[in-house]
KOLKE-271872 format. One record per residue (C-alpha): residue in one letter; residue number from 1; x, y negated, z. Coordinates in Angstrom, 3 decimals. Layout:
! residues N
(node A, NUM, (X, Y, Z)),
...
! end
This chain:
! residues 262
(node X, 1, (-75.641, -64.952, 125.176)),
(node X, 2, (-76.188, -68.412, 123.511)),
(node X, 3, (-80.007, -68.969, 121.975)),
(node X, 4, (-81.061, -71.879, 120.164)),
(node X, 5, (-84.352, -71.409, 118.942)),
(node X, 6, (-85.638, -74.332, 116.766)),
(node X, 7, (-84.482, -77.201, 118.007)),
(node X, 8, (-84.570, -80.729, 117.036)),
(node X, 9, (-83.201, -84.068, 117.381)),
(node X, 10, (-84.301, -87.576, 116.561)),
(node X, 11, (-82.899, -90.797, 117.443)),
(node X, 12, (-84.598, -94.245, 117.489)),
(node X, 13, (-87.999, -92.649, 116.657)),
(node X, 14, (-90.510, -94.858, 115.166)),
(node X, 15, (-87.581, -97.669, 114.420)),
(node X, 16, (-85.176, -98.635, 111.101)),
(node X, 17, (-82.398, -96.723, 112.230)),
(node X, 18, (-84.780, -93.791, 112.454)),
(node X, 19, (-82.189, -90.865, 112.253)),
(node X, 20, (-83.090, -86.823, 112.285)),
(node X, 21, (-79.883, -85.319, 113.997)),
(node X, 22, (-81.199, -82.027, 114.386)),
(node X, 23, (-84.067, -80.300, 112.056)),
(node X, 24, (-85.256, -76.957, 113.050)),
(node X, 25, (-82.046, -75.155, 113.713)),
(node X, 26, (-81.453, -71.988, 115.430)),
(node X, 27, (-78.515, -70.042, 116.340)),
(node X, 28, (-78.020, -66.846, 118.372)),
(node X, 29, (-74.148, -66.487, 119.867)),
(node X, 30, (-73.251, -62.707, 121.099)),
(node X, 31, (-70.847, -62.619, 123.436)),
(node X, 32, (-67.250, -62.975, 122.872)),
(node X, 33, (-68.329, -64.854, 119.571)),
(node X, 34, (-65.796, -67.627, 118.115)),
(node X, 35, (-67.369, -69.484, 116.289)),
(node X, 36, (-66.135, -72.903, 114.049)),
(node X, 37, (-68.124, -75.800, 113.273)),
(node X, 38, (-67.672, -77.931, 110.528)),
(node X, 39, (-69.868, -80.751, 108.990)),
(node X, 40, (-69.397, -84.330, 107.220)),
(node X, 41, (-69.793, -87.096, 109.315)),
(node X, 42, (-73.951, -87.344, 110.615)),
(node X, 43, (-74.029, -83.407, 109.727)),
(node X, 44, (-75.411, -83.116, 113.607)),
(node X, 45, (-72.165, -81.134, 114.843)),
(node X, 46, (-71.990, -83.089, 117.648)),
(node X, 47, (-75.599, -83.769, 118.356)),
(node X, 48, (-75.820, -79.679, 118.645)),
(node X, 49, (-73.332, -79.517, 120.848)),
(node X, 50, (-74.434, -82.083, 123.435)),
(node X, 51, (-77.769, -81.050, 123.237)),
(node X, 52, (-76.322, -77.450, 123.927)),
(node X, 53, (-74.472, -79.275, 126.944)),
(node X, 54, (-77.499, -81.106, 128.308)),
(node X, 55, (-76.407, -84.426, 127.387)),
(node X, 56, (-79.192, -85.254, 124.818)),
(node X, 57, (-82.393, -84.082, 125.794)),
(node X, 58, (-84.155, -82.265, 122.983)),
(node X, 59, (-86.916, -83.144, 121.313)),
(node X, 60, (-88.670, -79.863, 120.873)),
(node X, 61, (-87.365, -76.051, 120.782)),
(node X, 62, (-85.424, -73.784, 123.465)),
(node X, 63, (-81.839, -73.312, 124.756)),
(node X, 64, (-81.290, -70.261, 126.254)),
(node X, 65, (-77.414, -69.300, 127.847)),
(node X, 66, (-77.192, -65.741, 128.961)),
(node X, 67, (-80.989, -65.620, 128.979)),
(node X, 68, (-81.992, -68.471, 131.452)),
(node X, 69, (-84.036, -70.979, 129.526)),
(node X, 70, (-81.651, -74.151, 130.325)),
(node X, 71, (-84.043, -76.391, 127.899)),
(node X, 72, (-84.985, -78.974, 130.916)),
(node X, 73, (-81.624, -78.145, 132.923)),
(node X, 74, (-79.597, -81.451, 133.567)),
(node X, 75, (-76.384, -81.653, 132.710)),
(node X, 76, (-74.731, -81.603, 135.609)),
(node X, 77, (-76.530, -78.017, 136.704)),
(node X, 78, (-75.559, -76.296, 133.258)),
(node X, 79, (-71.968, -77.142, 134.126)),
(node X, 80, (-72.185, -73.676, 136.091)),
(node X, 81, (-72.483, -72.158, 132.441)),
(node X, 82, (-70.729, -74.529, 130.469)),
(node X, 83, (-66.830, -75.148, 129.932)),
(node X, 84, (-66.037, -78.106, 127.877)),
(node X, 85, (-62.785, -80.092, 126.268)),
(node X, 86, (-63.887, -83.246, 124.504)),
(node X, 87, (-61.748, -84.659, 122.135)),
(node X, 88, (-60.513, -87.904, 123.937)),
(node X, 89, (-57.341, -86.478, 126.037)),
(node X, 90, (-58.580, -89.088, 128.917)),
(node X, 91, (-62.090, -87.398, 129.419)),
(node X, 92, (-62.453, -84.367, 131.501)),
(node X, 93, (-59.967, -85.294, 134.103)),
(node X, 94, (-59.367, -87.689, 136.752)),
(node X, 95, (-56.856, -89.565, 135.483)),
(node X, 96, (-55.765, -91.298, 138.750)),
(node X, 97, (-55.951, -87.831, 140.729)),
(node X, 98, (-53.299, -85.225, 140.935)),
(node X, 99, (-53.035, -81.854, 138.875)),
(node X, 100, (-53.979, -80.233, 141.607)),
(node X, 101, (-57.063, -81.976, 142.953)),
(node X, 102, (-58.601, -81.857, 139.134)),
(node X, 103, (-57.811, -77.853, 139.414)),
(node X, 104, (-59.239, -77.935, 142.573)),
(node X, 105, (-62.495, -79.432, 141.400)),
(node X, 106, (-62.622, -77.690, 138.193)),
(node X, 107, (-62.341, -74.223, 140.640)),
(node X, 108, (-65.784, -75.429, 142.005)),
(node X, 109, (-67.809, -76.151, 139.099)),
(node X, 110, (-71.061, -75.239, 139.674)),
(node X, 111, (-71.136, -75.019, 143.470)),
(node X, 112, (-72.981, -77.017, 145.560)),
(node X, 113, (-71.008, -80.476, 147.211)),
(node X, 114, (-69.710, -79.882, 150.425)),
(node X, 115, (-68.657, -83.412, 152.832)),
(node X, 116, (-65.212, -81.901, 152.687)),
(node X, 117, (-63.033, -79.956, 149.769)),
(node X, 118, (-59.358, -79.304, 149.620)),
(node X, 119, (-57.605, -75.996, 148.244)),
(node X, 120, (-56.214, -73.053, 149.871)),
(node X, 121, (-52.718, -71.835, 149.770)),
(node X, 122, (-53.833, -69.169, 147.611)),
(node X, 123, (-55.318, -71.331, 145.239)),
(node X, 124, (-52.517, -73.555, 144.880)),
(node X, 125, (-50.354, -70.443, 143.911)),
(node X, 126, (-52.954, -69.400, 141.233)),
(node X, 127, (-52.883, -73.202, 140.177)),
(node X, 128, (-48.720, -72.601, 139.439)),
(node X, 129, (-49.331, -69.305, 137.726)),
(node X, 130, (-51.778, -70.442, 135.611)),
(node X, 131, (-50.067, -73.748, 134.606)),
(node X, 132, (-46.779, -71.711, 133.917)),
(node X, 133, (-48.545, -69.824, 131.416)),
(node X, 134, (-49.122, -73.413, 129.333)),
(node X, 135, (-45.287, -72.859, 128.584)),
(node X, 136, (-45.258, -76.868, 129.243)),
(node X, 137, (-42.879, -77.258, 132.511)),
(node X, 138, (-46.802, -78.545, 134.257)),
(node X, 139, (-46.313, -76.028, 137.353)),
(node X, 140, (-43.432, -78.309, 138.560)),
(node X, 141, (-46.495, -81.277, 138.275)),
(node X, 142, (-48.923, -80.686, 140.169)),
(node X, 143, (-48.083, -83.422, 142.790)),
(node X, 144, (-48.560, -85.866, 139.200)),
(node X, 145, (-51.244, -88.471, 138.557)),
(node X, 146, (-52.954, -86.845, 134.942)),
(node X, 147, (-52.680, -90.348, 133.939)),
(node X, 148, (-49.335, -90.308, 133.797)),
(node X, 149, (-48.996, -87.191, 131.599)),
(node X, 150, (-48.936, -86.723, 127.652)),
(node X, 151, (-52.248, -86.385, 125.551)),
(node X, 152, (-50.991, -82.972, 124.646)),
(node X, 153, (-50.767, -82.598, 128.295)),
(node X, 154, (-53.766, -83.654, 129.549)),
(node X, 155, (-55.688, -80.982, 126.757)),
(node X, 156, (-53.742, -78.431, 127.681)),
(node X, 157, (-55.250, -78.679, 131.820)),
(node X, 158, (-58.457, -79.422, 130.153)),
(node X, 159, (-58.452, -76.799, 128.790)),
(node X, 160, (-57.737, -74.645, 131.854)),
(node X, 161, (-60.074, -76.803, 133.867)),
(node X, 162, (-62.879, -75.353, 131.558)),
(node X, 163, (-61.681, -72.118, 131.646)),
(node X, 164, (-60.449, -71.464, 135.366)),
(node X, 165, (-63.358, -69.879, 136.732)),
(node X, 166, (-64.551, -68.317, 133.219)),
(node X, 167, (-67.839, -69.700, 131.981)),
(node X, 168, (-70.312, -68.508, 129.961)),
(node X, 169, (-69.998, -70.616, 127.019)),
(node X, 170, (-66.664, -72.663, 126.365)),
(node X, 171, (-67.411, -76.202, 123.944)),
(node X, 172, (-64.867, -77.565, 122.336)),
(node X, 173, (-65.402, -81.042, 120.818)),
(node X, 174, (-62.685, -81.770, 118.134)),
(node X, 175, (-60.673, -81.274, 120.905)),
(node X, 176, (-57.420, -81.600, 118.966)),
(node X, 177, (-58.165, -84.456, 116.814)),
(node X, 178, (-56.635, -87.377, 118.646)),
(node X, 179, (-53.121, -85.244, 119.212)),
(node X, 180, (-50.218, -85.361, 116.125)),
(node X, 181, (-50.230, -82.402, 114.121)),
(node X, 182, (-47.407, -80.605, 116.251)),
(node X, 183, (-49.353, -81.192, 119.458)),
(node X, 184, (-52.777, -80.560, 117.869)),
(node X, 185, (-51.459, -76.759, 116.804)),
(node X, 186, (-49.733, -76.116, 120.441)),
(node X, 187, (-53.012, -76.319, 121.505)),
(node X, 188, (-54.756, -74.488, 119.251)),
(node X, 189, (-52.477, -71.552, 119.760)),
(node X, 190, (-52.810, -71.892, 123.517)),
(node X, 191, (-56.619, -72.156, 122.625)),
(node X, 192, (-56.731, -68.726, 120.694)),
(node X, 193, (-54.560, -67.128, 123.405)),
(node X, 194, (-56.969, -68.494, 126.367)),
(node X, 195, (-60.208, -67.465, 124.378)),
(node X, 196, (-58.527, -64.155, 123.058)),
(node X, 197, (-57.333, -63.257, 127.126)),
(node X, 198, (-60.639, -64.140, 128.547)),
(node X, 199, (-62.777, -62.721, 125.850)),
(node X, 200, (-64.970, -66.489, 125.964)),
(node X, 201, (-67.784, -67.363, 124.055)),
(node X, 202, (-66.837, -70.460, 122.447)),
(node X, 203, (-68.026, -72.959, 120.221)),
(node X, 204, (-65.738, -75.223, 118.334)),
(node X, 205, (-66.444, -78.368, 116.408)),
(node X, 206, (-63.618, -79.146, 113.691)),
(node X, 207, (-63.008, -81.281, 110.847)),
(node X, 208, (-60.088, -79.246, 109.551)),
(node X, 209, (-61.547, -76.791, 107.007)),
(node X, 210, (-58.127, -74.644, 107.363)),
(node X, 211, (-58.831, -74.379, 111.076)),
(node X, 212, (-62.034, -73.511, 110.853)),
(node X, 213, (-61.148, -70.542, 108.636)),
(node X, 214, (-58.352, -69.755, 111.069)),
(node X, 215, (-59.666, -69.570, 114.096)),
(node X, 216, (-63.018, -67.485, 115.406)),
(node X, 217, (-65.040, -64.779, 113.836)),
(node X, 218, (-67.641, -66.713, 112.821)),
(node X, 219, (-68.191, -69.974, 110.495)),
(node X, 220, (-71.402, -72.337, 110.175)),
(node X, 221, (-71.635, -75.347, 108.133)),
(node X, 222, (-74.225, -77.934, 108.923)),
(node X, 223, (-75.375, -80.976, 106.606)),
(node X, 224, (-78.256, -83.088, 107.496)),
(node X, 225, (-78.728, -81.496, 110.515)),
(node X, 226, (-79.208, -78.409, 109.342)),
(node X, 227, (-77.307, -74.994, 109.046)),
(node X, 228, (-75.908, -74.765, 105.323)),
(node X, 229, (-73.891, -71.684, 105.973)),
(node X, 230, (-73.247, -69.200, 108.361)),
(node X, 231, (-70.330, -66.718, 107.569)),
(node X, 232, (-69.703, -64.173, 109.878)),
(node X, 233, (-66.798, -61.065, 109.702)),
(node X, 234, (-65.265, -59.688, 106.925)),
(node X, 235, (-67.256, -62.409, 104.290)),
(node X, 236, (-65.141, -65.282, 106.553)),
(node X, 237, (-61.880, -63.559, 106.600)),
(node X, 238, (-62.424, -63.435, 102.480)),
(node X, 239, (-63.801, -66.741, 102.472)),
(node X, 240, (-61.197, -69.730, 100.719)),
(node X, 241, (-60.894, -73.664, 101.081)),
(node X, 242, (-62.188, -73.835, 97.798)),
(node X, 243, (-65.419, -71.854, 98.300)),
(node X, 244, (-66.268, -74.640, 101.728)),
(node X, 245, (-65.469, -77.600, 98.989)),
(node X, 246, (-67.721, -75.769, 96.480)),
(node X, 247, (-70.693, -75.196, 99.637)),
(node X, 248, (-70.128, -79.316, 100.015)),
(node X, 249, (-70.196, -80.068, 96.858)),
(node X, 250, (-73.611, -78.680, 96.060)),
(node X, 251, (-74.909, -80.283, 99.547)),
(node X, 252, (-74.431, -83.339, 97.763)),
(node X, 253, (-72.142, -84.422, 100.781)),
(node X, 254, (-67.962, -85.782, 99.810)),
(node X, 255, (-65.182, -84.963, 101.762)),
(node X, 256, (-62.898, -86.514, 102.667)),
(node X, 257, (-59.020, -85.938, 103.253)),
(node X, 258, (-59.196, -85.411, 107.018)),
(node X, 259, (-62.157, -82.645, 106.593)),
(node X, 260, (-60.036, -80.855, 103.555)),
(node X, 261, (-56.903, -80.601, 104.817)),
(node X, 262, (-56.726, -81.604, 108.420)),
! end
C-alpha cells in the first residue's frame, strides 16, 4: 500500500549545519496497517513523514502509495492519497471559514478546481451525521467560524476533514501534542474509533512511548535517521516501556520526560 524504498534526506548539503535526516530507510505499509512512530528529537520522524507527504523533496530513493510511484508528485497532487492532521490545532483548517465550507473543501480533495463550489443538501446532512458522531455538540456548529472553536475542537474536524472521503494513507503528526492530557486522549479514542471504522492505513508520529504501545499494530523506532526497531503483532502487544527505554539506551540517545511518559 505504502513503499518506501531507500530513501534519503539531507539538509544544507555541502554547509556547517550539514544534517542527514534520512539514511537509507525503507518501509513497506500493508493495508489497514497502524503503525506508531517514535524517535528523540532529530530521529527523522518528521522528515519521513513530510517527505512521505511531498513536502520535502527527496534526495534519492522511491515512494510508492498503492503502487503509483508518487516520488516527483507535488504535494498538492498526493493530497488525493494523503489524509493528514498536523499537530498545531490552527493548521488544516480555515480558521476564518465556517464548519461547513472546510467540510465542503475537505469533500473535494483531490478533484480538480472548479470557478464555483458550494455543497449540496445531501452533503450538508452527511456533514451533521458525521459531526454528531464526534460526541462534541459540533453538528449544532456548522454555521461557526473554526477560529472560534476549542483546540480539541478544531482536531477533532481535522480529523474528519482527512478522513471524509477515505484516503489511502492517513498522517498524523503529533497530532495531540499541543491539547491537555484530557483533550489529547478524547482524541485519541475518537482516532482509534475513526481508523478502526474505516479500516485506514495510518501513520502516526508520537512522543508518548505509552501511546505508541497503545495504539496500532505496528511499532518502529528511528534514531539518526534510521529505523532502530520495527515491532510488529504479537512481539508489540508483549513489548513494555522498559524494553523502548532499554532500545534508547543502547542508541546512545536520552529521553526525556515528555517521550517516557507522555
Amino acid at each position: 500500500m505504502l513503499r518506501v524504498d531507500g530513501i534519503s534526506k539531507t539538509f544544507f548539503a555541502g554547509t556547517v549545519n550539514e544534517k542527514l535526516a534520512l539514511n537509507n530507510v525503507s518501509l513497506e505499509m500493508r493495508p489497514g496497517d497502524f503503525i506508531t512512530v517514535i524517535g528523540g528529537n532529530g530521529a527523522g520522524k518528521s522528515t519521513l513523514m513530510n517527505s512521505i507527504a511531498g513536502v520535502f523533496k527527496i534526495d534519492r530513493g522511491k515512494i510508492y502509495i498503492d503502487d503509483v510511484d508518487v516520488t516527483d508528485m507535488p504535494e498538492h497532487e498526493r493530497a488525493a492519497y494523503i489524509g493528514r492532521v498536523f499537530q498545531d490545532p490552527m493548521l488544516g483548517t480555515a480558521s476564518g471559514m465556517m464548519v461547513e465550507e472546510n467540510l465542503a473543501m475537505a469533500a473535494r480533495r483531490g478533484q480538480k478546481l472548479q470557478l464555483r463550489w458550494g455543497f449540496r443538501d445531501d452533503e450538508f446532512a452527511e456533514f451533521k451525521e458525521k459531526l454528531a458522531k464526534l460526541d462534541l455538540g459540533l453538528e449544532d456548529r456548522l454555521k461557526s467560524r473554526m477560529g472560534t472553536l476549542s483546540g480539541g475542537q478544531r482536531q477533532a474536524i481535522t480529523l474528519l476533514m482527512a478522513t471524509l472521503r477515505k484516503p489511502k494513507l492517513l498522517l498524523l503528526d503529533e497530532h495531540t501534542a499541543a491539547l491537555d492530557p484530557k483533550t489529547a486522549e478524547k482524541v485519541l479514542a475518537l482516532t482509534r474509533r475513526v481508523v478502526e471504522e474505516n479500516g485506514l492505513t495510518t501513520l502516526m508520529i508520537t512522543h508518548n512511548m505509552r501511546d505508541a504501545l497503545r495504539f496500532g499494530n505496528r511499532l518502529l523506532m528511528l534514531n539518526d535517521g534510521e529505523i532502530l526497531l520495527d515491532i510488529q503483532g504479537g512481539e508489540k502487544a508483549k513489548t513494555t516501556i522498559h524494553d523502548l527505554l532499554d532500545a534508547f539506551e543502547h542508541s546512545g540517545k536520552e529521553v526525556s520526560d515528555r517521550m517516557a511518559l507522555g
